[in-house]
N, C-alpha and C positions, 0 to 999 in steps of 0.2 A: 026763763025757758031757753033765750039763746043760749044762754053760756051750759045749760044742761045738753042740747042738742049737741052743740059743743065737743062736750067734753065723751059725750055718746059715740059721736062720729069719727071722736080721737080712737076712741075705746078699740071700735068697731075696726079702724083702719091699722089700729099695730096688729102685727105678724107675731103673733104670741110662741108659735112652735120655733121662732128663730132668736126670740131674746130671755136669752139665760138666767139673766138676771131675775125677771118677771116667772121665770119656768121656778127659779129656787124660791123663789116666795111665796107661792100658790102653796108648791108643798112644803113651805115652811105655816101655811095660813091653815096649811090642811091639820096643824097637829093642832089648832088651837080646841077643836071641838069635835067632836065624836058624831054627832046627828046635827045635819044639816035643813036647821026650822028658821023659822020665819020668827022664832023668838034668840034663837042664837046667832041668825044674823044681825038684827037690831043689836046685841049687847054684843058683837065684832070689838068697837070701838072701845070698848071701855072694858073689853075683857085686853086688851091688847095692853089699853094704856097699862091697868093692873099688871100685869105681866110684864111689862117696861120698870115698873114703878120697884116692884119684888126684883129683877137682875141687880137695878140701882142699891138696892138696899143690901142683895148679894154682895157688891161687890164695894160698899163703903164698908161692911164686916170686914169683909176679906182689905181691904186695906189699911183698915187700923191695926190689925195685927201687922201689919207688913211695916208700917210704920213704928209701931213698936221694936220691930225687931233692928229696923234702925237707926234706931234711937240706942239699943243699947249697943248694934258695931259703932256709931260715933263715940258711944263712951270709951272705948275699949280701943277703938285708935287713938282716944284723945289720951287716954292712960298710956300706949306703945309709943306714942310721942314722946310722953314725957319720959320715958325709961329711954329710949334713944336719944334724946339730948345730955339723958346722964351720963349714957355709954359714949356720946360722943368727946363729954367735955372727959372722963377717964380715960379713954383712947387716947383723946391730945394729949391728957397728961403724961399717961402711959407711953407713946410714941416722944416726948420731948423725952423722956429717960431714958427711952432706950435706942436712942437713934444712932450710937456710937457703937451700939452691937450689931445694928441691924449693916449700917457699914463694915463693919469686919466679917460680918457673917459673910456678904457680899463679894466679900475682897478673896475669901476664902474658898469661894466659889468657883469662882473666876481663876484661881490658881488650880484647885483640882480639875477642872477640866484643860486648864492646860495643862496639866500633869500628867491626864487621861492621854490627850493627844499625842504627846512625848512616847507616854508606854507603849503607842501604837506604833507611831512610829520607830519605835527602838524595834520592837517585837517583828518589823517587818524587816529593818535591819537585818536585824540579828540572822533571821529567816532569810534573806536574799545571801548576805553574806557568812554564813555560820553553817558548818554543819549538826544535825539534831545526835542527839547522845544515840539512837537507835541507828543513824546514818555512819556514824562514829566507828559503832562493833561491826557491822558489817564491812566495815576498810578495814580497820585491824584484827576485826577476829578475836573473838573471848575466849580461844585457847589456840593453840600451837595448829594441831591440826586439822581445824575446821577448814573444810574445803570452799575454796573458788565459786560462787554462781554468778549467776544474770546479773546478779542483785549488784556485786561490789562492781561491773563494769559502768552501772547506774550512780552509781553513787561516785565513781571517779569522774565520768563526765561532768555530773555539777561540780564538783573540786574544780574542777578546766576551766568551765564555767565562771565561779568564782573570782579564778584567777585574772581571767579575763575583767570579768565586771572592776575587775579593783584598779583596772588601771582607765575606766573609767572615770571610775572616784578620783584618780591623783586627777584627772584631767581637770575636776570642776575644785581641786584647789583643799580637798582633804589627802592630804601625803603624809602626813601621820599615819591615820586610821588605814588607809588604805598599804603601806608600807608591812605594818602591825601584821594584818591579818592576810598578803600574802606571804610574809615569813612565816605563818602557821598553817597555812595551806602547803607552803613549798615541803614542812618539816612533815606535813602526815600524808603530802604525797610521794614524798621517800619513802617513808616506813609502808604505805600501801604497796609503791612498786617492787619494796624488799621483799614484800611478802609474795606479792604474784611473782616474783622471780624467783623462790625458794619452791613453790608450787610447780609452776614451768618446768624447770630443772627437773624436780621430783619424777614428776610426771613424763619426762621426756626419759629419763633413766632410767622407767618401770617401762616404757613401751613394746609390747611386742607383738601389736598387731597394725594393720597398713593402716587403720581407721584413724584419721585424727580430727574429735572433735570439735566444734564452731569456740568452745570455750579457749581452748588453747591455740585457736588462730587469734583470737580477739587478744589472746593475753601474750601473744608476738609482736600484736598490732600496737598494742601499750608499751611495752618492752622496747620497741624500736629508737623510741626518743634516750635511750639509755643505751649508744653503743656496747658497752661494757658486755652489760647486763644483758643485753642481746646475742652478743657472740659466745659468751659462756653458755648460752642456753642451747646454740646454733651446732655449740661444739659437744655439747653433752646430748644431742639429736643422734649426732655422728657417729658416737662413742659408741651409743646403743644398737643405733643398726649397724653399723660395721661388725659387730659382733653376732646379731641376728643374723646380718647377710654371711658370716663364715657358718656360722651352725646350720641354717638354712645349705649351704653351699656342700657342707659335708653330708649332710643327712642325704641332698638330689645324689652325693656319690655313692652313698654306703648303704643307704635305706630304700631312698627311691620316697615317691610317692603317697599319698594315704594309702591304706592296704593294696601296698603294694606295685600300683599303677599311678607315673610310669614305674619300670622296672629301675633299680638303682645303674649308674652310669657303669661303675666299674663294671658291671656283668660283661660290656661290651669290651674291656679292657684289651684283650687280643686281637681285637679292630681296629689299631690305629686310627685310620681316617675318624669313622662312628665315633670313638672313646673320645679323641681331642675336639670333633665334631659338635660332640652334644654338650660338652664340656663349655664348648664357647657359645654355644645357642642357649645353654641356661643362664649364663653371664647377659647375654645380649638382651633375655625377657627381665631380668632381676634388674640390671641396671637402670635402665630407664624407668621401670617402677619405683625406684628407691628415688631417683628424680623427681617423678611425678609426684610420690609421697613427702618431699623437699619442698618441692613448688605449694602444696598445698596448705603446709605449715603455715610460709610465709604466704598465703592466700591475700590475706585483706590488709599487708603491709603494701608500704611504696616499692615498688620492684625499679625505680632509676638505681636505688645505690645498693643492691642486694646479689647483681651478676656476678662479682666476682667472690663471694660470701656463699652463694647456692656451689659455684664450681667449685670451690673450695673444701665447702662440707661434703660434697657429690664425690670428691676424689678422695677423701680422708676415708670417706664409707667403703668406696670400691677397694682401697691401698687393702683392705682384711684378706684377699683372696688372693692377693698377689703370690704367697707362699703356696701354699694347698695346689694351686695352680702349673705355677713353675717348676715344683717338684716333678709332676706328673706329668708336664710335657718336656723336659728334660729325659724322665725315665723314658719313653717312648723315642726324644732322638737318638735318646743314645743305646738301644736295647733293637731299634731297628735295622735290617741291613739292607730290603733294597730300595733301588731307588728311589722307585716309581712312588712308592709306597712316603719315604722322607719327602720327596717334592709337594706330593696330594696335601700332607699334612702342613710343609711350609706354606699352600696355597690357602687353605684356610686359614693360620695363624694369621697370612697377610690381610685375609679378607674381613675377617672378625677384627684385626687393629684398626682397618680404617674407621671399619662401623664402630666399635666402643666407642676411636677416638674421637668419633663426630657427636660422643652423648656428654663424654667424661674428659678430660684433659689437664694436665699440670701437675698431678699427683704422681705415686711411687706405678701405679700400675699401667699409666703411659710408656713409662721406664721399663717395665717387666715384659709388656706386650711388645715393646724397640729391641729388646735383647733376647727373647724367644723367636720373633722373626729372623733376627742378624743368627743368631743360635740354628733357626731349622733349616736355611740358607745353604750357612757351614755345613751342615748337618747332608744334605742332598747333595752339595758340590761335592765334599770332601768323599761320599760315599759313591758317586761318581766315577770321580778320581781315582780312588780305589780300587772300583771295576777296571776302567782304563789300565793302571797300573799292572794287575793280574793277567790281565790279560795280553800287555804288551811286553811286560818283564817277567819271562819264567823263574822258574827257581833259579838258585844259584846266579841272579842276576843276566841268565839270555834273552836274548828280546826275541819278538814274534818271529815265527819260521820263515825261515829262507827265502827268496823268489822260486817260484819252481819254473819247470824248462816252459810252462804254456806264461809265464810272467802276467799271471793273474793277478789281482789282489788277492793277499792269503785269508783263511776263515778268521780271522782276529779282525780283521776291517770286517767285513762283512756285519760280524757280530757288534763291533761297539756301533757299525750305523745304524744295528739296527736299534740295539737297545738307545742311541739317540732319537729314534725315528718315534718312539713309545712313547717317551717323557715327550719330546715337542708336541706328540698328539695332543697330550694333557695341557702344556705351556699354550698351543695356539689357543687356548679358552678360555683362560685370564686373563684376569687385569693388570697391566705391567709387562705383559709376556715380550714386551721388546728386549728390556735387561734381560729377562731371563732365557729368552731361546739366544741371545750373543754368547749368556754363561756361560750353558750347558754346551751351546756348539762349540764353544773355547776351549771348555773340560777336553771336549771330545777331539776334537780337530787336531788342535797346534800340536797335541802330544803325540799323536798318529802320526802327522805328518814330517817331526822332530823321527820317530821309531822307524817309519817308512823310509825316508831318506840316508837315514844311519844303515838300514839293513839292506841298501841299496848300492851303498859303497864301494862294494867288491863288486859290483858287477862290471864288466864293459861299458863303455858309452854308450852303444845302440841300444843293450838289453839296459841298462838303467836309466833311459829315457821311454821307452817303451812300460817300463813296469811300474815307473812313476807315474807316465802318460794316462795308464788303466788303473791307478789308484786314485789320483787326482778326477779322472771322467764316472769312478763311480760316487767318491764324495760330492762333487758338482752336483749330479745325477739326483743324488737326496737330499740338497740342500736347494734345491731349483724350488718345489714345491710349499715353501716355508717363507713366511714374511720376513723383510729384515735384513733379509739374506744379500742384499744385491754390495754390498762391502765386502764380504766374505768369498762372494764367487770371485767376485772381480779380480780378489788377491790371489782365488786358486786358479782361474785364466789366465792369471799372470805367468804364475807358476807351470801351468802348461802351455803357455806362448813359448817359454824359455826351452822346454823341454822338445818343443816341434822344433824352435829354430835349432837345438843342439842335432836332434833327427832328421830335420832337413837336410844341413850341412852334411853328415856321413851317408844321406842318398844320392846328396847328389854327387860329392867325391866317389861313390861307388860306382856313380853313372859315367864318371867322365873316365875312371878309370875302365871302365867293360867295355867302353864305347870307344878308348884308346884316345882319349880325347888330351892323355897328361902332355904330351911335348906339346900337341900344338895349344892348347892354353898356354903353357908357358911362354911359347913364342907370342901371344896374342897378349899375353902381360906387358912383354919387353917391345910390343907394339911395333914386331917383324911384321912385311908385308909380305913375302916368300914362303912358304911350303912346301914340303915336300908332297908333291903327285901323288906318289903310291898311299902316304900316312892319309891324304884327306879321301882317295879313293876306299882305301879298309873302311874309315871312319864312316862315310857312306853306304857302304858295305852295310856295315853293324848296326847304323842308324837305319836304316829298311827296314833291317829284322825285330828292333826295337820297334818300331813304329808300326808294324805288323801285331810284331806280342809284347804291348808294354809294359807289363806285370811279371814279365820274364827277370827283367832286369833287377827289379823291386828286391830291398833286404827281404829275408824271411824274416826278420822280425815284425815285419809292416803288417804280415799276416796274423801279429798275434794280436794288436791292436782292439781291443772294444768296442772303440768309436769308430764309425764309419768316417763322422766327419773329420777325425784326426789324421785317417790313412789319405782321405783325401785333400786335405790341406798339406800334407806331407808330400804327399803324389805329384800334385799340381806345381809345389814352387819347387820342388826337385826338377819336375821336366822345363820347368819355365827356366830353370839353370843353362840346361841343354839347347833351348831355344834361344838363349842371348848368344851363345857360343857360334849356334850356328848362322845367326845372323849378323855376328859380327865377321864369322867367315864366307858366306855369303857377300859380306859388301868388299871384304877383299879382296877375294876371286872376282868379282863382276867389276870392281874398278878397273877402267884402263891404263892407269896412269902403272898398275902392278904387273903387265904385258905375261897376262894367265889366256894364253891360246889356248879357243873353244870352252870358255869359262860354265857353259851351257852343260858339257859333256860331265864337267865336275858338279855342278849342282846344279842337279833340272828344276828342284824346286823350289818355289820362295818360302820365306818364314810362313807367311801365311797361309801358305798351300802344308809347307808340314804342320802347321795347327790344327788345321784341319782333321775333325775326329778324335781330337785330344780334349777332353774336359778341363781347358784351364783357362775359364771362364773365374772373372774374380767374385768373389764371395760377398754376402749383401752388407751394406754399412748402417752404419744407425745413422737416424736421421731425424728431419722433420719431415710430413707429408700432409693432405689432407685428406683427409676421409670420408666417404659416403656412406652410410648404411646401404644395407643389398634391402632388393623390393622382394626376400621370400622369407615375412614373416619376422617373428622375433626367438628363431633357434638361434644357439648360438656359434657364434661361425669362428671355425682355426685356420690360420693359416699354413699350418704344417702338413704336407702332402709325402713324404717319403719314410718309408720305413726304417726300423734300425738295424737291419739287418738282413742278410741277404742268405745267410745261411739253411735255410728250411725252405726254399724255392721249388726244390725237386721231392717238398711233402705234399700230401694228396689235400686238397682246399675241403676244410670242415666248416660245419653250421652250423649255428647258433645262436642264442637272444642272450641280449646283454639283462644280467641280473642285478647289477648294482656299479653308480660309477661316482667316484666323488669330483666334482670338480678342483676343488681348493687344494688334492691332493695328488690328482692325476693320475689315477689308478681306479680302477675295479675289477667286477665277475663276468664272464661269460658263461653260461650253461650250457652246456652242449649237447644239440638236437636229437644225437645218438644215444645219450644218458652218460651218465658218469658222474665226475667230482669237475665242481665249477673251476675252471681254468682263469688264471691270473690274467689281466691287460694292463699294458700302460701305454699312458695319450701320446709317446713318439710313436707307437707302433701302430700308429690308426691313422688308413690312409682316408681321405675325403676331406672335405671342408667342417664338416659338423663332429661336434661332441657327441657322444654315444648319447642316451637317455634309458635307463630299463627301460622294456621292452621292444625295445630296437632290435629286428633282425639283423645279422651278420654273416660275412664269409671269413675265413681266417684262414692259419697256417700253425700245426704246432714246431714248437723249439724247445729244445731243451736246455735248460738252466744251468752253466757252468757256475761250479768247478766239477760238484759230482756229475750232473749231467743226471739227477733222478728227478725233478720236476720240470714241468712243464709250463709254457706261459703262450698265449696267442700273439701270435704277430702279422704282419700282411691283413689289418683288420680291415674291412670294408664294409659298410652299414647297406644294405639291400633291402631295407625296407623299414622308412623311419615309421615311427608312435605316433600320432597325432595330434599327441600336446607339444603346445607350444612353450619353450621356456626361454626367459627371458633372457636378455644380454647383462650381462651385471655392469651397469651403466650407474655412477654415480651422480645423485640428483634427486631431485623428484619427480621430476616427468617419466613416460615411456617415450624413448625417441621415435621418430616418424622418419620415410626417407624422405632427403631434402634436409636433413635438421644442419646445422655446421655445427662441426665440436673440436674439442681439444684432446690430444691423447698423447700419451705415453709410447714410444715402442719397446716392446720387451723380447727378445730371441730367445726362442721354445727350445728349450732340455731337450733331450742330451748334443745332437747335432751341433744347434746355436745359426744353422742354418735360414731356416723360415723366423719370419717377426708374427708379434701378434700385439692389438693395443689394448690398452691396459690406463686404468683414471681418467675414464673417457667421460668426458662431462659435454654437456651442451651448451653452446655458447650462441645459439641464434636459432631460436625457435620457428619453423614453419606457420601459416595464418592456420592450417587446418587445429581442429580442437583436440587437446592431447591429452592423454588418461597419466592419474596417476598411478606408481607402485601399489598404493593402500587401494586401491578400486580393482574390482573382480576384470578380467580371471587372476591378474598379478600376485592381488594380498596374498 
């Protein structure tokens, strides 16, 4: 009963819904029986054992089959055993006989893959150093004229390439192999570059347009390493356009333009300047593109060793026009007659030489541009000259007209100053114009004043110092206003010093003679102290009356004189003659050692009391001076205050605004307040401090203009009412001077007089603290 309680109380106390095991059993217990009696429980036990008893039995069936079946795989591996012991001891036998193939097979192995590895290796060889049969035709080309691409400059690099790599190879000690295959690289990069150089050529032969492809730069750039081969190509570029550029050069003469525009040059042919004009202006566009188009050839070459190779084929192309050219400006020097017209044109021949020579140089048409210049030169002088000639040697070999009785300058001066006056207008506005305004003044001058002097020969002293006097004063006159000049004046001031001092001399022997002065000078030579009374009393006399009216005495020549300041330098040292005279007889009369009683009664006055009201005051000298700027402003200030002339004094004073005034040339218009035709000025005849300026009111005086005496010019000008622009000083530098500034200057004596000075390359040399404007800044620019 205990152990039932027991086992009750076990029963009772396990947790049945938490053990699994116990849960699969119930319903494993659940299938044994269908109805749950109290007779199927009793037989649990022994329906279970049965049921135990039947799996057993299940599963010793099922085993002896199973056993069976392994019973017969152990026969059956014990049978594959035995066949594999037979296969093994055949094998042995088998492998002991053939064991000697199986080594060679082996051996045979082992050699084709090295074999393999060689063929690799050769194949990469061959590949790094070789080029492919397809690489091959594209160098040389599978017919004659297969053209040039991308492809063969592809294919020549690796050749390069190659060539390079093999010296490689010698390095690690194959010189053989390496030797070998660049002698066959070197031999098919001959026949390669033959062939791009028969292409190039070709090509360069055929060209007739500016365009030159990337292909035939690259195949310049290959060609380089072949002088030769390069220069023939360089020189067959040349060939081509040089002939391009003549055709081109004929057609811009003869044709002109695409339909038409521009117009062909010849049209203008009877325009000299325009014809030889445009003629060098289409040279000037064409040359430099035919360079440019040079330059671009040899684009992607080395350009250190090519400058003198580009100027070379540059001059070879330009030398085609040299003919076409020269012709036609030849026809024009020699078919032209005047001046003005040969000068214009030798201005531009000179001007176009520089410029071409600064694109093109060393060729034939350097040459041809030296000897069209030297050629238009000739051409202007010698036509010049000609004028000159005509004009100073009439027919039948007489030279220009006489002096007449007013001992003017004849209309032949007048004329060739002028037409010198024309061409220097043109000369001052080139480049060079120093040679050539000395030329032309040379043309003009030396030979005038060779003809002047010749035709002056018959005259008297007095009248042919006087007639020279007023030819000399009016070339001075136009050669004042011209740069250059100060060599040329100076030689013809020379020439009128000599001609005063000859004029001086026969005024003052005039004076000493009217004045009765010959005995006692002569006594005053032989340095007697005695005179006679009565001779120095006349002599006193005459001196009164002279000294009253001393223009009485004066040659009449003196009145025909031009220059004022010539009568007056003449005037002056003639009386100054008079005045040594009388002062030396002065100190003899007043000595008392010479016992002249009442020495007083013979000459009441001293020298200096007869100087007195006599203008012989000495004349200004050149010098050095310092300068101030004036505080009114920046007009520009003269220092010439006198008129040239005194002649028109008793004309009635006219008014008028100035309408035009050059400075550089010293001349302009006045229009006149009355109306009429603008009346001529020039800057001696303008009294005040200041240069005129358009629109300056004025007072004036008219004069008429010898020799006819039909035009008129203003003089006695006076400015009465400035413009209120300011114009500047022509001050070299770049500041605007300030007063206070210190500067350096020149003096220069103002035309025709020589009178008054005026400065001139006034530069500034010590700037004031105040802040200073430049020229390029407003109102100046």
């Amino acid at each position: 009963m205990d152990n039932l309680s027991t086992k009750l109380n076990s029963i009772l106390e396990m947790r049945i819904d938490t053990d699994k095991e116990m849960l699969d059993s119930l319903k494993d217990l659940d299938n044994f029986f269908v109805e749950n009696t109290v007779q199927t429980r009793r037989q649990l036990r022994s329906e279970i054992e049965k049921r135990s008893l039947k799996i057993n039995e299940d599963f010793l069936a099922s085993f002896r089959s199973v056993k069976q079946s392994l019973d017969e795989i152990c026969e059956g591996i014990e049978q594959m055993n035995g066949n594999v012991d037979k296969m093994r001891a055949r094998l042995k036998a088998t492998q002991s006989q053939t064991q000697d193939l199986i080594q060679q097979t082996n051996s045979l192995q082992e050699e084709s893959n090295k074999l393999q590895f060689r063929q690799k290796v050769a194949g990469a060889f061959l590949a790094r150093f070789q080029l492919s049969p397809a690489e091959q035709q594209i160098l040389c080309g599978s017919a004659r004229d297969v053209p040039i691409t991308g492809e063969f400059f592809t294919v020549l690099d690796r050749l390069q390439a190659i060539h390079g790599d093999c010296r490689v190879l010698m390095q690690c000690g194959h010189h053989t192999a390496a030797l070998d295959i660049m002698e066959e690289m070197n031999l098919m990069k001959e026949s390669a570059l033959e062939r791009l150089y028969r292409w190039t050529q070709n090509h360069c032969r055929n060209i007739d347009a500016n365009e030159i492809g990337p292909l035939v730069m690259q195949a310049m750039n290959r060609l380089q390493d072949r002088p030769v081969l390069f220069k023939y190509v360089i020189d067959e570029y040349a060939t081509a356009r040089r002939a391009i550029l003549v055709r081109n050069f004929i057609d811009a003469l003869t044709v002109g333009g695409p339909g038409g525009n521009p117009k062909p040059i010849e049209m203008h042919a009877q325009d000299p300047k325009r014809y030889v004009g445009d003629m060098f202006a289409w040279l000037h566009q064409a040359i430099p593109s035919e360079r440019e188009n040079l330059l671009n050839l040899v684009k992607l070459c080395d350009q250190a060793d090519l400058t003198d190779q580009i100027q070379v084929a540059l001059a070879n192309i330009a030398d085609g026009v040299c003919h076409p050219l020269e012709v036609r400006v030849q026809m024009i020097l020699s078919g032209e007659k005047q001046t003005i017209v040969l000068y214009a044109v030798a201005n531009l021949i000179r001007f176009y030489q520089g410029v071409i020579n600064g694109v093109v140089h060393g060729g034939n048409l350097e040459q041809c541009l030296a000897s069209m210049q030297q050629n238009s030169e000739q051409a202007y002088l010698g036509s010049l000259q000609q004028q000159v000639k005509n004009l100073l040697v009439g027919p039948m070999g007489t030279t220009i007209e006489p002096p007449q009785s007013d001992l003017a300058p004849p209309k032949s001066v007048s004329i060739l100053l002028g037409i010198m006056k024309e061409i220097l207008s043109v000369a001052s506005m080139v480049e060079g114009r120093q040679s050539d305004i000395k030329k032309i003044v040379s043309c003009v001058i030396d030979p005038l004043l060779r003809t002047i002097t010749e035709s002056a020969s018959h005259l008297p002293t007095v009248d042919m110092a006087v007639y020279l006097l007023n030819c000399l004063y009016q070339m001075q006159s136009t050669l004042a206003v011209y740069e250059y000049m100060e060599e040329r004046i100076e030689r013809l001031q020379a020439q009128s010093d000599a001609q005063i001092d000859t004029l001086t001399s026969e005024q003052a022997s005039s004076l000493v003679a009217n004045l009765n002065l010959g005995p006692i000078y002569t006594l005053l030579q032989s340095h007697a102290s005695k005179f006679e009374v009565g001779s120095l009393k006349m002599f006193n006399a005459k001196l009164d009356t002279f000294l009253e009216m001393p223009d009485i005495l004066l040659l009449q020549q003196m009145n025909l004189l031009q220059s004022s300041n010539h009568r007056a330098v003449v005037r002056k040292r003639s009386f100054n003659v008079i005045i040594a005279i009388y002062r030396q007889l002065y100190e003899k009369v007043h000595d008392p050692e010479n016992g002249y009683d009442n020495p007083g009664s013979l000459f009441s006055r001293s020298p200096e009391q007869t100087m007195e009201g006599q203008d012989l005051s000495k004349p200004p000298t050149k010098g050095s001076q310092s300068l101030q700027l004036p505080d009114a402003g920046f007009r520009t200030k003269r220092t010439r205050t006198a008129s040239t002339s005194a002649r028109a004094l008793e004309n009635p004073v006219e008014r008028g605004t100035i309408k035009s005034f050059c400075r550089s040339k010293g001349h302009g218009f006045v229009t006149p307040q009355s109306g009429g035709e603008d009346i001529f000025v020039h800057i001696s005849d303008i009294e005040g401090e200041y240069v005129p300026l358009p629109g300056d009111e004025v007072s004036y005086r008219l004069c008429f203009i010898p020799p006819k005496y039909e035009k008129t010019q203003a003089i006695h000008v006076n400015i009465t009412n400035l413009t209120p622009e300011q114009i500047v000083v022509n001050i070299e530098g770049e500041y605007v001077p300030l007063p206070g500034d210190e500067v350096s200057y020149r003096l220069c004596f103002i035309p025709p007089k020589y009178e008054k000075t005026q400065a001139i390359h006034v530069n500034i040399t010590n700037l004031t603290p105040e802040v200073h404007t430049r020229w390029e800044e407003p109102p100046y620019q």
